[in-house]
FIKOLZA-1660 file (N, C-alpha, C; in steps of 0.1 Angstrom, whole numbers, plus 5000, padded with zeros to 4 digits):
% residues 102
   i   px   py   pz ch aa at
   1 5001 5188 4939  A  X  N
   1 4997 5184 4952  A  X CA
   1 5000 5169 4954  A  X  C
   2 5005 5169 4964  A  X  N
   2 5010 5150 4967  A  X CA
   2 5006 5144 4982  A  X  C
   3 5007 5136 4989  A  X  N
   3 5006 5132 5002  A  X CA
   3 5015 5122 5004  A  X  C
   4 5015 5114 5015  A  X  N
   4 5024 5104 5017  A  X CA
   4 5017 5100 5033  A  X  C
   5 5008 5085 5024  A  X  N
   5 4999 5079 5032  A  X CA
   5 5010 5067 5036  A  X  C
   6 5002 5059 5050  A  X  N
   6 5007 5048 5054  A  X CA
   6 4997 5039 5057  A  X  C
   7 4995 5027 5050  A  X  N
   7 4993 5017 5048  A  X CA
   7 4999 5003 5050  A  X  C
   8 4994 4991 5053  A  X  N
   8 5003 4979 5052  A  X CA
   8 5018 4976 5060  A  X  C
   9 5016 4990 5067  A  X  N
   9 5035 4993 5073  A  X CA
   9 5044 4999 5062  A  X  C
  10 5036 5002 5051  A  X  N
  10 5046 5008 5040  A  X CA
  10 5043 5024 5040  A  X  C
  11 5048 5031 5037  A  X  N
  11 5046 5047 5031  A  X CA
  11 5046 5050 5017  A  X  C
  12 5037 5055 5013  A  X  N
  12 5035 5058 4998  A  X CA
  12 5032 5071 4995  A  X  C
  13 5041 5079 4984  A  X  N
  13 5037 5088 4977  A  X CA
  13 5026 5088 4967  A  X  C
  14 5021 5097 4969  A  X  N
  14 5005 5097 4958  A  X CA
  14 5002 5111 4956  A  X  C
  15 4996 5110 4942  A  X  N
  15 4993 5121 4934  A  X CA
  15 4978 5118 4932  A  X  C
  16 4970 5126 4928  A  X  N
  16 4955 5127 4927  A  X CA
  16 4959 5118 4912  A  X  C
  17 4949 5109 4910  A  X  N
  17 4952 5097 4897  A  X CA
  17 4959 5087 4897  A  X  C
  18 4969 5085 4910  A  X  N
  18 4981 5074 4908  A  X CA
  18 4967 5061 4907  A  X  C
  19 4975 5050 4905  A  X  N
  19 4974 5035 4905  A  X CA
  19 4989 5028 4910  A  X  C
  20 4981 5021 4927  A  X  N
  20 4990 5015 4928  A  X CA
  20 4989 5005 4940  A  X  C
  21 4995 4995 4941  A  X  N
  21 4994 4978 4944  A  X CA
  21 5000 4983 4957  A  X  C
  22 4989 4982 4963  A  X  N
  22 4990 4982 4985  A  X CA
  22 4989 4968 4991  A  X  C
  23 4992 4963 5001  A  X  N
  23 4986 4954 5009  A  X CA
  23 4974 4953 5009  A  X  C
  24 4972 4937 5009  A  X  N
  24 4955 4935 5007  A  X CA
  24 4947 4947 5021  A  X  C
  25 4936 4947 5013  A  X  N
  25 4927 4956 5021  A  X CA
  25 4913 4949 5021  A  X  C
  26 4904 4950 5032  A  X  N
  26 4895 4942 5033  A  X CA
  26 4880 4950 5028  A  X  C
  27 4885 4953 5011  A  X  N
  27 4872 4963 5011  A  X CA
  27 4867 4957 4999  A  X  C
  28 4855 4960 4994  A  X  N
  28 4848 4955 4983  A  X CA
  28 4857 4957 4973  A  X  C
  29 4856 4951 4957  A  X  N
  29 4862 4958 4946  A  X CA
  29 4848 4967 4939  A  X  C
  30 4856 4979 4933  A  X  N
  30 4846 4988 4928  A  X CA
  30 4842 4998 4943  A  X  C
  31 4845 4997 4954  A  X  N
  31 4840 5003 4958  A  X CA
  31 4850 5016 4965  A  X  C
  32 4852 5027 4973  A  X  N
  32 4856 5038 4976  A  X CA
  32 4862 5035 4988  A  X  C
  33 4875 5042 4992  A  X  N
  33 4883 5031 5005  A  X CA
  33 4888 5049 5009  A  X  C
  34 4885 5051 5023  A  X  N
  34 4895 5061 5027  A  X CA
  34 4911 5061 5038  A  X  C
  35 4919 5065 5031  A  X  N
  35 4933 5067 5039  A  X CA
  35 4937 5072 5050  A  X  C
  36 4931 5070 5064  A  X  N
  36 4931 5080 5070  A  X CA
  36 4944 5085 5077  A  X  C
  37 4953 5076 5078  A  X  N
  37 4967 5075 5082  A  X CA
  37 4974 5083 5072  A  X  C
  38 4975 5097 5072  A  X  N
  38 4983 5105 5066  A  X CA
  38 4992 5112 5069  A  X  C
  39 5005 5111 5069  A  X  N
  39 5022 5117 5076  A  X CA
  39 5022 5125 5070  A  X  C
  40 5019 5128 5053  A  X  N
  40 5020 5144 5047  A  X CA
  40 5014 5148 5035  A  X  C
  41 5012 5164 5038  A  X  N
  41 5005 5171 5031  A  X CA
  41 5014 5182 5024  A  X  C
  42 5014 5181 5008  A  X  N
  42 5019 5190 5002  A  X CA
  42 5013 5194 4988  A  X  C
  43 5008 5210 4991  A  X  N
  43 4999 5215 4985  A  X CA
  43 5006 5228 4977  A  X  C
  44 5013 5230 4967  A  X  N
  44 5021 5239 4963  A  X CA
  44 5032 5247 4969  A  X  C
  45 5042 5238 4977  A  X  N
  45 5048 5248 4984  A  X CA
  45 5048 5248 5003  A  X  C
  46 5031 5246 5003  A  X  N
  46 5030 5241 5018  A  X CA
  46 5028 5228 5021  A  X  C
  47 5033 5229 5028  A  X  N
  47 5036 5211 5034  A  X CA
  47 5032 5215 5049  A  X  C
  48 5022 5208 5053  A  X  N
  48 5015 5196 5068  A  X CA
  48 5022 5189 5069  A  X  C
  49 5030 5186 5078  A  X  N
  49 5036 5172 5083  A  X CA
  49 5028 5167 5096  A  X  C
  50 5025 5158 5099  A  X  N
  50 5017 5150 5113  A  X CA
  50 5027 5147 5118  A  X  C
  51 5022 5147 5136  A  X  N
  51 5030 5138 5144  A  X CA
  51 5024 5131 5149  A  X  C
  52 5017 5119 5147  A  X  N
  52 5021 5109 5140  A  X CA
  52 5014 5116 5126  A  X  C
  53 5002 5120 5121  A  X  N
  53 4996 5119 5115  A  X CA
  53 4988 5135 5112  A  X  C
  54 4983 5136 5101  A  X  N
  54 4982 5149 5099  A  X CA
  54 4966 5151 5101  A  X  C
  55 4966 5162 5108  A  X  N
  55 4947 5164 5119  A  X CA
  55 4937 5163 5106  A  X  C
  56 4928 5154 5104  A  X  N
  56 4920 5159 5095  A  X CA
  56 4923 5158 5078  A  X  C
  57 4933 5155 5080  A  X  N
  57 4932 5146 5065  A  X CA
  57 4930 5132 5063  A  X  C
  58 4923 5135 5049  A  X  N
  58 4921 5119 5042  A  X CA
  58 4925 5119 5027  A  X  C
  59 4928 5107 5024  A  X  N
  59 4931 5102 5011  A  X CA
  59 4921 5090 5006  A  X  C
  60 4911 5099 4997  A  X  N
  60 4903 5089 4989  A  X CA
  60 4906 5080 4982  A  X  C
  61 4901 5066 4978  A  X  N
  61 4908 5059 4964  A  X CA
  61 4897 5052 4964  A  X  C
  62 4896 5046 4947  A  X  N
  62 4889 5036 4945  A  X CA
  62 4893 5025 4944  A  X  C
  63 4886 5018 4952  A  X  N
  63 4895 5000 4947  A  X CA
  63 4891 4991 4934  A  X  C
  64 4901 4992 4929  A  X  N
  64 4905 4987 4910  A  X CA
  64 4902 4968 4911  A  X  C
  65 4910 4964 4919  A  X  N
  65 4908 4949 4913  A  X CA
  65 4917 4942 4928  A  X  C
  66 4914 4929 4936  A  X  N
  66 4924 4922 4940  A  X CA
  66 4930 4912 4939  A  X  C
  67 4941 4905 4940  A  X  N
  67 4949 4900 4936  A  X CA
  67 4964 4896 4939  A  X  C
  68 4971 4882 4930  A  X  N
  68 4985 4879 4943  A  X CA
  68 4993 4885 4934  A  X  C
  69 5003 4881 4944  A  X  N
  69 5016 4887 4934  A  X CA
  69 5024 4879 4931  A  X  C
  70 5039 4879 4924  A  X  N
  70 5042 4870 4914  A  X CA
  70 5049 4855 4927  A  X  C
  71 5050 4843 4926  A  X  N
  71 5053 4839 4936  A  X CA
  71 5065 4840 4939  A  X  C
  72 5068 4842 4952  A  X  N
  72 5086 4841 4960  A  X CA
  72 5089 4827 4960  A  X  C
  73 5100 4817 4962  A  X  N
  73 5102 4810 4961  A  X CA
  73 5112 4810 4973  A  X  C
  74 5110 4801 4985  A  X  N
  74 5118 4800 4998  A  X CA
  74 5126 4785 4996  A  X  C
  75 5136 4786 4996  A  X  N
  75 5145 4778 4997  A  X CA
  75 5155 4772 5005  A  X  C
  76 5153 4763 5013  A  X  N
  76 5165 4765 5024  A  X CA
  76 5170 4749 5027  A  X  C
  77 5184 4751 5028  A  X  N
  77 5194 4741 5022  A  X CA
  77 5204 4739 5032  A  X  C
  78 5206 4726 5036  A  X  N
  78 5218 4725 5048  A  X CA
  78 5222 4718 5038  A  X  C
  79 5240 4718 5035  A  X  N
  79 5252 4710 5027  A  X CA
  79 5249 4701 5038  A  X  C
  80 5254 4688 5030  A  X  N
  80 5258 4672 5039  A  X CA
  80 5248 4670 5048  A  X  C
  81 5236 4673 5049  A  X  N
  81 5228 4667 5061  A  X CA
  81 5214 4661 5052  A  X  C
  82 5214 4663 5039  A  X  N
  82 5201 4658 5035  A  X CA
  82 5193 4666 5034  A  X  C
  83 5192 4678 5039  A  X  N
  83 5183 4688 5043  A  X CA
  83 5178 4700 5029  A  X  C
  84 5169 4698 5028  A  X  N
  84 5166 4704 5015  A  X CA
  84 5151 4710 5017  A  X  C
  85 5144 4720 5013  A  X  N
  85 5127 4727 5018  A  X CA
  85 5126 4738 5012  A  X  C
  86 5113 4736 5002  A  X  N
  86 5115 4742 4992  A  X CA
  86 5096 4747 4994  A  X  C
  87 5095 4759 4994  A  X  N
  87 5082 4767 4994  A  X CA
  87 5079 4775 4986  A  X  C
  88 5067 4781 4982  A  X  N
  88 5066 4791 4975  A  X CA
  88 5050 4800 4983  A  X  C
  89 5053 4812 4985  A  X  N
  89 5047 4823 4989  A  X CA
  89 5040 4834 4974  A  X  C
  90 5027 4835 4976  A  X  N
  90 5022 4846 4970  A  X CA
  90 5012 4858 4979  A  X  C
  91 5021 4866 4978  A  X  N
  91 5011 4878 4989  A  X CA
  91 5000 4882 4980  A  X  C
  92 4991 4887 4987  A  X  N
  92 4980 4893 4983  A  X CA
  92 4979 4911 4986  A  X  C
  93 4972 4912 4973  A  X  N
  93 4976 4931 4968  A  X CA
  93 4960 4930 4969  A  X  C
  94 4962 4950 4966  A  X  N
  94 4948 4951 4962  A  X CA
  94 4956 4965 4951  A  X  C
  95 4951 4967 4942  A  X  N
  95 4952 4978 4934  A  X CA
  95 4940 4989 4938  A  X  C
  96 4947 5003 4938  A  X  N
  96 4935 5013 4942  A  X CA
  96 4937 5024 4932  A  X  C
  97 4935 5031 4924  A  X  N
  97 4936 5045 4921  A  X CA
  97 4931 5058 4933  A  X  C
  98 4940 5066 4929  A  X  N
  98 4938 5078 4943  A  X CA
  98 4929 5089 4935  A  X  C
  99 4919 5091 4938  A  X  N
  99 4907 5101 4933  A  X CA
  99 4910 5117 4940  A  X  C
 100 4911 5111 4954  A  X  N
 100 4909 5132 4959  A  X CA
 100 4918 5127 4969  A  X  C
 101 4927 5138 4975  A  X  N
 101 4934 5142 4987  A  X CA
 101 4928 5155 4990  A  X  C
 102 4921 5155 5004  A  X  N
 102 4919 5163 5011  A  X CA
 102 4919 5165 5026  A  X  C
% end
C-alpha cells in the first residue's frame, strides 16, 4: 500500500514506515502531523486518484527531528565590471516517519 501526498509544492511517494525530509512544517517535534492533501491511493491493485485530492483520506506521520540543509552557495558574477556577490542559503527541513495511511 503506497499514497502520494503533497506537501511544500512537492509530491511524495510514501509507504507505511518511510522517513523522509519535507519542507519545514510548523509542528512540534515528537509529536503526530496529519497529511491531508492526498492525490493518491493505492491499496493492492486499487488505486483512488483525487481531483484535486482524494475524499477522505489522510496520511499520518510522526515528526522525527528539525533541521537545515546542507548550505547552497549563490554566486553571481559580472566579467569587467567589478561585480562579484557571493551568498549562502540553508533551507529548513523537517524529518517525519509515515506511521498509517488511511
Amino acid at each position: 500500500m503506497y499514497a502520494i501526498i503533497k506537501t511544500g509544492g512537492k509530491q511524495y511517494q510514501v509507504k507505511e514506515g518511510d522517513i523522509l525530509k519535507v519542507e519545514k512544517l510548523d509542528v512540534e517535534q515528537g509529536s503526530t502531523y496529519d497529511f491531508e492533501e492526498v492525490v493518491l491511493v493505492s491499496n493492492d491493485g486499487d488505486v483512488k486518484v483525487g481531483s484535486p485530492f482524494v475524499e477522505g483520506a489522510k496520511v499520518s506521520a510522526e515528526v522525527l527531528e528539525h533541521g537545515k540543509n546542507r548550505k547552497v552557495v549563490v554566486f553571481k558574477y559580472k566579467p569587467k565590471k567589478g561585480y562579484a556577490k557571493k551568498q549562502g542559503h540553508r533551507q529548513p527541513f523537517t524529518r517525519v516517519r509515515i506511521n498509517k495511511i488511511g
